[in-house]
Backbone as CSV, one residue per row, in Angstrom:
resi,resn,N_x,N_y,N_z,CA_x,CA_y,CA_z,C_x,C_y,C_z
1,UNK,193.278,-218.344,200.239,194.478,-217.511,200.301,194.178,-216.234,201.088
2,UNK,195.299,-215.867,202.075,194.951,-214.210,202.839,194.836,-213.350,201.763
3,UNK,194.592,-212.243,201.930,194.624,-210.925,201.344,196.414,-210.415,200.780
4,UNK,196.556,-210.949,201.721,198.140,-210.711,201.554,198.978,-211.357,200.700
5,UNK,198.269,-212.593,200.476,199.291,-213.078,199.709,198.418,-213.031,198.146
6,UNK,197.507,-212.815,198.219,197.020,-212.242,196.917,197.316,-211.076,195.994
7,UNK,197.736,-209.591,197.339,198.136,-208.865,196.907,199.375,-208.839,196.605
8,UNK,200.376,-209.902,197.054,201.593,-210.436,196.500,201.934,-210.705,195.447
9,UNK,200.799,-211.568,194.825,200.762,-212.352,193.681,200.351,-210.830,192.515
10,UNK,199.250,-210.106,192.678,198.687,-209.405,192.036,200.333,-208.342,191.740
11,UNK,200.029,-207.758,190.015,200.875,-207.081,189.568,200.212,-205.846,188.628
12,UNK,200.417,-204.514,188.248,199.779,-203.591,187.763,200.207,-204.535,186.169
13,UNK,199.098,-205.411,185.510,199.083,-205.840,183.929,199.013,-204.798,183.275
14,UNK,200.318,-205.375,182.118,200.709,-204.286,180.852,199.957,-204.485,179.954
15,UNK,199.975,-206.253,179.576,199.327,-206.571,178.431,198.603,-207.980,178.875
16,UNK,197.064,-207.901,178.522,195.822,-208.619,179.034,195.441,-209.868,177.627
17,UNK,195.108,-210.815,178.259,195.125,-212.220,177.476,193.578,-212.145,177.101
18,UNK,194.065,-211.240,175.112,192.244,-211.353,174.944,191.175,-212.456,174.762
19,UNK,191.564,-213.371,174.475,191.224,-214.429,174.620,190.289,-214.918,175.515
20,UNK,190.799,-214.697,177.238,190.268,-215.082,178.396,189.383,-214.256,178.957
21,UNK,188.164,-214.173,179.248,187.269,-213.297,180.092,186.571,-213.753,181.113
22,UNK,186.012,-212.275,181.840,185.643,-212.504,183.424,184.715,-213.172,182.933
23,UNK,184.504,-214.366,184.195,182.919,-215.133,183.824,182.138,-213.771,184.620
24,UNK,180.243,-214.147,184.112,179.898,-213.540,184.394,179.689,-213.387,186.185
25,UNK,179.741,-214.447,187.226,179.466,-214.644,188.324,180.492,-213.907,188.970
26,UNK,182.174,-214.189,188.343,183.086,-213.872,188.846,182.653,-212.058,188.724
27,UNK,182.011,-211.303,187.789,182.290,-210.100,187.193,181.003,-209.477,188.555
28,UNK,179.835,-210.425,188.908,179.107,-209.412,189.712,179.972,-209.972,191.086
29,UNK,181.037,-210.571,191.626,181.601,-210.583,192.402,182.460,-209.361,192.822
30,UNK,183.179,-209.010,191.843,184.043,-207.570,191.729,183.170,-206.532,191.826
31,UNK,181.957,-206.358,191.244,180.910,-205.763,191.440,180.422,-205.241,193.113
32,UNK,180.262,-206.860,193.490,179.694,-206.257,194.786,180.672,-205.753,195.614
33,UNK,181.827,-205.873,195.716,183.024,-205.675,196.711,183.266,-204.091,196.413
34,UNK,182.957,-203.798,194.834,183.067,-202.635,194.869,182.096,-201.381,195.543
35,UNK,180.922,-202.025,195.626,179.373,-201.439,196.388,179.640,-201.684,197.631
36,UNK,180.595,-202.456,198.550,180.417,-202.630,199.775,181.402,-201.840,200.705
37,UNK,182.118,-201.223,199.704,183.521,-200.518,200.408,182.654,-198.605,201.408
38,UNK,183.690,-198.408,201.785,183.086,-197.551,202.335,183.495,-196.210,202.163
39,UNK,182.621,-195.110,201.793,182.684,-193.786,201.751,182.364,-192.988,202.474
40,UNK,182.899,-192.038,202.111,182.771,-190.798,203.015,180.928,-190.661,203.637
41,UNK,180.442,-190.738,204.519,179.203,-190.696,204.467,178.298,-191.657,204.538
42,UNK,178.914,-192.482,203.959,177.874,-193.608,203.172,177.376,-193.052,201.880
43,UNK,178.125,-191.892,201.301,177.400,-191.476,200.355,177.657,-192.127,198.857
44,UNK,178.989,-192.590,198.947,178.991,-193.046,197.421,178.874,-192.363,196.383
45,UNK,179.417,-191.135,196.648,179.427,-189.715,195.259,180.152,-190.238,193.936
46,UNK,180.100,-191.091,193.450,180.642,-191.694,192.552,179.607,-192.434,191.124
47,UNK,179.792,-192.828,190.011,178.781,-194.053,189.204,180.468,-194.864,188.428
48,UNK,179.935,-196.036,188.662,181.080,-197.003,188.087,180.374,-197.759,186.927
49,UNK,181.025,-197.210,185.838,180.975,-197.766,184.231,181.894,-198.887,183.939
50,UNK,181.149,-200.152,183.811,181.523,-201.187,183.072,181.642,-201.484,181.710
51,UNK,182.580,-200.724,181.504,182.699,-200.818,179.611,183.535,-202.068,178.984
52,UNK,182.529,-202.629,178.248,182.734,-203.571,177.394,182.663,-204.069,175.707
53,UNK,181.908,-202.648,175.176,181.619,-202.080,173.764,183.350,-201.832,173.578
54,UNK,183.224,-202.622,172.259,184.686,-202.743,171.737,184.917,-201.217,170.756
55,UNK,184.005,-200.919,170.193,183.876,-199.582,169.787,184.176,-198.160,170.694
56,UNK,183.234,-197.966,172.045,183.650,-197.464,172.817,185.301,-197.714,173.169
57,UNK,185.370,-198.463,173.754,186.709,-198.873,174.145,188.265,-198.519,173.266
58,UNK,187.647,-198.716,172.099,188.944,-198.110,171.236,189.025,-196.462,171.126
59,UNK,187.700,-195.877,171.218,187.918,-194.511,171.450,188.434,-194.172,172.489
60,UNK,188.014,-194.376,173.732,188.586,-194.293,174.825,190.305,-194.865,174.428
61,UNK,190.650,-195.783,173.936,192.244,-196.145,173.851,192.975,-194.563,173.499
62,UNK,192.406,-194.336,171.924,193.045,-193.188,171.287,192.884,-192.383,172.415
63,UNK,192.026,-191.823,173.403,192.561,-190.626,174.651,192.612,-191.154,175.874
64,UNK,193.481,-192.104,175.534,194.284,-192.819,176.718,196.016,-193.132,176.248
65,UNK,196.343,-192.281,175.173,197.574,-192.480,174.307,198.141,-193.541,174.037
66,UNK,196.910,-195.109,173.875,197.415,-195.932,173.173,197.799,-197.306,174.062
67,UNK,197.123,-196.850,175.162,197.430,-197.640,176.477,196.808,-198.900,176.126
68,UNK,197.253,-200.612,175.887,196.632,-201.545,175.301,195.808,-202.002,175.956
69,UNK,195.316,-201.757,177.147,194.819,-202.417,178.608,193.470,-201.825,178.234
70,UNK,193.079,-200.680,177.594,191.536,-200.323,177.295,190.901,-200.961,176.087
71,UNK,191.687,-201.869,175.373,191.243,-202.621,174.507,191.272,-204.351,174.703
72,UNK,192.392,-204.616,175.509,193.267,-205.787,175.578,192.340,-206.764,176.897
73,UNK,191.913,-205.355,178.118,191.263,-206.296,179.269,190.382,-206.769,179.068
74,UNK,189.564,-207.758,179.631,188.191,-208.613,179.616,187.250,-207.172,180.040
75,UNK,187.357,-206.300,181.093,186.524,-205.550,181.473,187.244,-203.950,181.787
76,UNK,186.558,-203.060,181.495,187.449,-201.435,182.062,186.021,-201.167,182.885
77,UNK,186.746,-200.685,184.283,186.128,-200.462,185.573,186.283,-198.686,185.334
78,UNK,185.233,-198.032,184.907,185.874,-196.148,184.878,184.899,-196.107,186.458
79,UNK,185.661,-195.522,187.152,184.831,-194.566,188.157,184.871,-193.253,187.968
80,UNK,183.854,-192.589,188.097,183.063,-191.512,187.817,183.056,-190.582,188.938
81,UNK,183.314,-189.663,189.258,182.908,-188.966,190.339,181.731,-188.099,189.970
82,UNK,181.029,-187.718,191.572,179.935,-186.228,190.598,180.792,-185.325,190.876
83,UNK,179.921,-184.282,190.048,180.712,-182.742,189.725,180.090,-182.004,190.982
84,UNK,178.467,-182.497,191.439,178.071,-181.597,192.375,177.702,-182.619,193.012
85,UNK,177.375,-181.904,194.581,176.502,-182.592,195.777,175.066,-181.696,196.364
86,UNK,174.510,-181.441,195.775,173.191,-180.972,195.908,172.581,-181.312,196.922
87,UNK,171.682,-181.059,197.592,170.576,-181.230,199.197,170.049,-182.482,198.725
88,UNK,169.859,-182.157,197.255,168.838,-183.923,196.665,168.989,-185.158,196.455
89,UNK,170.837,-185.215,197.020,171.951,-185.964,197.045,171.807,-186.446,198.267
90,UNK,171.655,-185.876,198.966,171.429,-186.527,200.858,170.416,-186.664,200.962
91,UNK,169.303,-186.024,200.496,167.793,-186.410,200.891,167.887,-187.606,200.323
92,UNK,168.232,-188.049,199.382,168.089,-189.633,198.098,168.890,-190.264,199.249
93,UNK,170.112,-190.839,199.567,170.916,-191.368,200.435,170.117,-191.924,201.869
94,UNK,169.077,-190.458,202.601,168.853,-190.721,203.786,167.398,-191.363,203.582
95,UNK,166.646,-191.049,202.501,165.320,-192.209,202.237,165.916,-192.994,201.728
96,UNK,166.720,-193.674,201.236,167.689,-195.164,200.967,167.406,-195.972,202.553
97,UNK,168.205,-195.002,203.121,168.849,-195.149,204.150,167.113,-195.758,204.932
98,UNK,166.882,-194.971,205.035,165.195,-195.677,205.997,164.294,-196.838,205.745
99,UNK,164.329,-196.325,204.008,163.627,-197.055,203.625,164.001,-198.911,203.460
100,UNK,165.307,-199.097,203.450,166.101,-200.178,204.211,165.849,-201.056,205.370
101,UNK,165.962,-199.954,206.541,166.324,-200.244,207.426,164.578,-199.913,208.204
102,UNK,163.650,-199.614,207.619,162.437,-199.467,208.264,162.661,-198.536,209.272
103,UNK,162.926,-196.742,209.215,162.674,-196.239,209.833,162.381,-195.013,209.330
104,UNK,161.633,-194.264,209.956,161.080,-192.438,209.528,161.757,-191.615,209.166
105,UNK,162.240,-191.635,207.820,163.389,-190.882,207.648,163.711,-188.838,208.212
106,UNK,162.343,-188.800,208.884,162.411,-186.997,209.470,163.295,-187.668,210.710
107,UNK,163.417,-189.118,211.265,164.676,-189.232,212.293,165.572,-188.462,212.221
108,UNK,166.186,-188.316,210.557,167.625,-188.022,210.166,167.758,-187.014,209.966
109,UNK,166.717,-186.105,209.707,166.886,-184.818,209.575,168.204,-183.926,210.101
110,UNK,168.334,-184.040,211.295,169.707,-183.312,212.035,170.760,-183.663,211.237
111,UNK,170.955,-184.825,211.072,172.221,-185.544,210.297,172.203,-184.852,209.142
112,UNK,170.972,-184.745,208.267,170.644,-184.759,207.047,171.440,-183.467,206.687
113,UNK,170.928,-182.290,207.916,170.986,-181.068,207.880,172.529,-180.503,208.076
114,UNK,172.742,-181.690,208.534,175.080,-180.921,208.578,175.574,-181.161,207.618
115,UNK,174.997,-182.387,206.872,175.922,-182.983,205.525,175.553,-181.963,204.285
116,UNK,174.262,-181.450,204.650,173.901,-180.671,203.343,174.603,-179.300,203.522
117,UNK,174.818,-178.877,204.870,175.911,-177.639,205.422,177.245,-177.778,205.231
118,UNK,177.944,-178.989,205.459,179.280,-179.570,205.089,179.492,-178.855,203.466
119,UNK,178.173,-179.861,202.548,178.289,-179.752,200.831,178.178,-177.922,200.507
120,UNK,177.595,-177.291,201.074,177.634,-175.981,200.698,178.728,-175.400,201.295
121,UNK,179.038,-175.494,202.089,180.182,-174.863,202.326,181.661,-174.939,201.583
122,UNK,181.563,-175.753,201.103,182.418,-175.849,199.842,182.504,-175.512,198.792
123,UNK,183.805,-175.470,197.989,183.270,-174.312,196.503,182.675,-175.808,195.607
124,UNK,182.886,-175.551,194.571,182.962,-176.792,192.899,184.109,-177.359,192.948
125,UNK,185.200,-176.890,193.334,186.688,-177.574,192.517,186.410,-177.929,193.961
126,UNK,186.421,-178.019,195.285,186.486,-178.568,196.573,185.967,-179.756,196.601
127,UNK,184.470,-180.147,196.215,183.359,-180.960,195.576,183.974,-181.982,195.092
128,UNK,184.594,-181.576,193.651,185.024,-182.521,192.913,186.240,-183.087,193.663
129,UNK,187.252,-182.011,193.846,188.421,-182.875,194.770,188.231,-184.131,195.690
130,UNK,186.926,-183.704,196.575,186.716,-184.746,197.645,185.676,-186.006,196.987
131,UNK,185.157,-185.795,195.883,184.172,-186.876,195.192,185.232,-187.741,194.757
132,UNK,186.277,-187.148,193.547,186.986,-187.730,193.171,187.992,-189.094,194.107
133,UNK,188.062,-188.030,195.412,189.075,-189.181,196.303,188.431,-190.140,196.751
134,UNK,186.767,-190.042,196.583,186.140,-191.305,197.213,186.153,-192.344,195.937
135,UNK,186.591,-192.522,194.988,186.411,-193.173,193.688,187.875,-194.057,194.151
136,UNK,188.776,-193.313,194.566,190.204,-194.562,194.764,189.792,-195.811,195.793
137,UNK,189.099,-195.150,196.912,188.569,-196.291,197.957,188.509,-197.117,196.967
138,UNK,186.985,-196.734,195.887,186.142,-198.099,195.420,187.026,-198.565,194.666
139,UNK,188.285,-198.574,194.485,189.447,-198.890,193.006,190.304,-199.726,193.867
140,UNK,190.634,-199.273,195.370,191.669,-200.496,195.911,190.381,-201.796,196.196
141,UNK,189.264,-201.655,196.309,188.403,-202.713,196.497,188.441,-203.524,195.194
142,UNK,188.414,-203.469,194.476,188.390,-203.638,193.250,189.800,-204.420,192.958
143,UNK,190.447,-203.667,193.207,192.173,-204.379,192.917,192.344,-205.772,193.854
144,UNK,191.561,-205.238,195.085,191.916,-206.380,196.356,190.758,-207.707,196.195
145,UNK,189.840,-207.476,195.434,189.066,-208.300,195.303,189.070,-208.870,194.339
146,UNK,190.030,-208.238,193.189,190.207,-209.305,191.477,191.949,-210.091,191.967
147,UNK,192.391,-209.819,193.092,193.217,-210.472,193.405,193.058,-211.544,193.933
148,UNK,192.068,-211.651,194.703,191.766,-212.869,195.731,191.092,-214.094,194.441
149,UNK,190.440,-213.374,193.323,189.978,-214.439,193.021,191.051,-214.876,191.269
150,UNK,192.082,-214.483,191.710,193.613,-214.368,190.578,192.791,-213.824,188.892
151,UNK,192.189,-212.368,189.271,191.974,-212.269,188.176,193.025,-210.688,187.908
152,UNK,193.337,-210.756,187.059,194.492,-209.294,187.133,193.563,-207.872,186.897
153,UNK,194.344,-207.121,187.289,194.056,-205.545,186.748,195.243,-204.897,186.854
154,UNK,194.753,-203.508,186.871,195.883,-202.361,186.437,194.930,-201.061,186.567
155,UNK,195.108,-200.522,187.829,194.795,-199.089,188.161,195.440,-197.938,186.797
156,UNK,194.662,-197.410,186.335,195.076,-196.658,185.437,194.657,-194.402,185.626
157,UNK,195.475,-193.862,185.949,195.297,-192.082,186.055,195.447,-191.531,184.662
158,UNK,196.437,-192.252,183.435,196.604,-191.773,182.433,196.293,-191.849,181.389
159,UNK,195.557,-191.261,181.696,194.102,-190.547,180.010,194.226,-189.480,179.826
160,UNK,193.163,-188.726,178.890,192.462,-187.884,178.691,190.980,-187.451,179.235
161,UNK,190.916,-187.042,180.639,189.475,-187.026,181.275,188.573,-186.286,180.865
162,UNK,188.866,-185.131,179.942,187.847,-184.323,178.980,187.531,-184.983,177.875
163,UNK,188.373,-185.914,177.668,188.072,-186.612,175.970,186.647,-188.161,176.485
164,UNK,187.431,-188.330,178.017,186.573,-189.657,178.122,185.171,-188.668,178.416
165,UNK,185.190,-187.871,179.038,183.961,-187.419,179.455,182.907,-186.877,178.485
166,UNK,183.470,-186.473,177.261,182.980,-186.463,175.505,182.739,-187.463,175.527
167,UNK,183.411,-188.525,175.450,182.741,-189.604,174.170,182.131,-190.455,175.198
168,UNK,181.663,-190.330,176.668,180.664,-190.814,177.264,179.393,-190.184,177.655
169,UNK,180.017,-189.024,177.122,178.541,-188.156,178.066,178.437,-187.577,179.168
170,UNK,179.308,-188.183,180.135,179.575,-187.659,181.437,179.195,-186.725,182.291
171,UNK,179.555,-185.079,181.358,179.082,-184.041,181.477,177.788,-183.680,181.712
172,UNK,176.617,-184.196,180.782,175.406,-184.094,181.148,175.081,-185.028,182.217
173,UNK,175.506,-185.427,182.659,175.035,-186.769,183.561,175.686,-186.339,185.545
174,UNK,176.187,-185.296,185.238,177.011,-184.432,186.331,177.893,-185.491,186.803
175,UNK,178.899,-186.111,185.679,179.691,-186.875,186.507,181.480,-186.655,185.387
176,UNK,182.241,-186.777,185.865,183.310,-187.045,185.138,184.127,-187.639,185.922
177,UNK,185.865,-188.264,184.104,185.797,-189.845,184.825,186.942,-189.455,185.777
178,UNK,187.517,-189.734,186.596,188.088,-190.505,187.718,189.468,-191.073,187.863
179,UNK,189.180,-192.295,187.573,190.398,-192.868,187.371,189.502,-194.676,186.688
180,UNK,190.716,-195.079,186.425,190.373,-196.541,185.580,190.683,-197.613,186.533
181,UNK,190.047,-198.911,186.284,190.371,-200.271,186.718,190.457,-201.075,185.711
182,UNK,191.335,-201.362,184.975,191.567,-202.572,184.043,191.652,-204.107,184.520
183,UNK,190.730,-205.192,184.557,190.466,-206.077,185.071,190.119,-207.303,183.690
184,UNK,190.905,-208.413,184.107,191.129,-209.290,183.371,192.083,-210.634,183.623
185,UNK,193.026,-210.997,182.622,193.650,-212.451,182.568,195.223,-211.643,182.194
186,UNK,196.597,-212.236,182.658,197.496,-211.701,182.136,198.038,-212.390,180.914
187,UNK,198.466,-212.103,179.994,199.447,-212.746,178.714,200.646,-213.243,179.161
188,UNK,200.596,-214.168,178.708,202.013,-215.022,178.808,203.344,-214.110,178.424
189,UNK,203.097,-213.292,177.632,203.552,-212.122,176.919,204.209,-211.195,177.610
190,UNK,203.737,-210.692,178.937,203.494,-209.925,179.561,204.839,-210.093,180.724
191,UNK,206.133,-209.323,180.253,207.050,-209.758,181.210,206.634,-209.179,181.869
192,UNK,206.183,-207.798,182.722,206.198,-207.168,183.773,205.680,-208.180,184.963
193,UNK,205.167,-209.580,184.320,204.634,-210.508,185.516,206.186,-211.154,186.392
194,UNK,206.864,-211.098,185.527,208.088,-211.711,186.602,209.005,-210.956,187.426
195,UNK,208.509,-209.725,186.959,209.561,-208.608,188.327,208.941,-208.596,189.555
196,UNK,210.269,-208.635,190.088,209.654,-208.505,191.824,208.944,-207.004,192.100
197,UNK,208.442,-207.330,193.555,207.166,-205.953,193.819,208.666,-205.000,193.982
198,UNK,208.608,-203.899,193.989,209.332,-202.916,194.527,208.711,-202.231,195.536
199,UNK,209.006,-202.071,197.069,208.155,-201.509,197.565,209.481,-201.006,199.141
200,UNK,208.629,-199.950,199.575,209.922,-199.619,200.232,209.764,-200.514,201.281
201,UNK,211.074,-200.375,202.460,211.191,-201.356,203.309,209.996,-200.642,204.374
202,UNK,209.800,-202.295,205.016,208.592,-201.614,206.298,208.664,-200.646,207.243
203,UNK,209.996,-200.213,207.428,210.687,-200.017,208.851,210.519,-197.962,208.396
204,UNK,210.657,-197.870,207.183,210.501,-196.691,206.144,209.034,-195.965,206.172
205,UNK,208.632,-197.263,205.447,207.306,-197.063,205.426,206.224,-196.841,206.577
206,UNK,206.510,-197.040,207.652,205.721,-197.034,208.651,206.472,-196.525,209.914
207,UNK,205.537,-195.488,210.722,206.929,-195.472,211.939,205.733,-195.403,212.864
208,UNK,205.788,-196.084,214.258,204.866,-196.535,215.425,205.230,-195.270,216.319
209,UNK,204.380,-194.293,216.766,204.318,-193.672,217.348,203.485,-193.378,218.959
């Protein structure tokens, strides 16, 4: 099937068929699509939590106001952004980066040396703004890739991001959460599967300049 007609088929799930879960092959599939997308940099300022602790998960429900999709899906995708970008953030990235690809990483130095000028030049709330927006990339990968293989989700913004970042830790870990991917099976249950997409017309949506 194209992309297209997957994302056709695919619908934001209300209510997830507990019953049914990701196999595990299918789950490092979504996995990798999510590692392969591309960020700002190549940097990947982000950590993506696969929560599957049914305990966790119900806490997280209560500061998510009850939303059934953090209890109901086979898997919750949290992306994480960091809070900071430190020099030790690009130095780690650009010995990745060499140590890969077999080359001297003092090559990169110049490079090394604008990105770490870019990150300071910015305040904290700037930081987080732009970490945070690299976390949606890895979330439409995610959506576009549990579509192709008809497994559902549901992009989720409405939580409590101080409450998730408590009862994960987050904070010490210099990361807080993001936004959600609810990924799973839909319920038969689940009318929102038979409404059509709503989406504006193309001619609206797009203008060729």
């Amino acid at each position: 099937m194209s992309i297209v007609e997957s994302l056709k088929w695919r619908y934001a799930t209300k209510k997830f068929d507990t019953a049914k879960k990701i196999s595990k092959e299918n789950l490092e599939y979504l996995k990798e699509a999510v590692s392969l997308i591309p960020s700002s940099y190549g940097l990947q300022p982000y950590k993506v939590l696969v929560i599957e602790n049914p305990a966790i998960r119900e806490k997280l429900r209560e500061a998510a106001w009850g939303q059934a999709q953090l209890t109901e899906a086979s898997q919750i995708f949290l992306f994480c952004n960091f809070t900071s970008m430190g020099p030790e953030k690009i130095d780690e990235f650009l010995n990745l980066g060499a140590a890969i690809n077999n080359y001297d990483p003092a090559s990169t130095k110049g490079y090394g040396d604008m990105m770490k000028g870019q990150m300071a030049s910015m305040s904290g709330e700037q930081i987080i703004n732009w970490t945070s927006k690299q976390t949606y990339i890895a979330l439409g990968s995610l959506l576009a890739a549990a579509s192709e293989l008809r497994i559902d989700s549901c992009p989720m913004e409405g939580f409590d991001k101080a409450k998730f970042d408590e009862i994960l830790g987050l904070k010490e870990k210099g990361l807080t959460a993001s936004v959600i991917g609810a990924v799973g099976y839909r319920s038969a249950e689940d009318s929102h599967q038979f409404l059509k997409k709503v989406r504006k017309p193309m001619n609206e949506l797009f203008e060729m300049i």
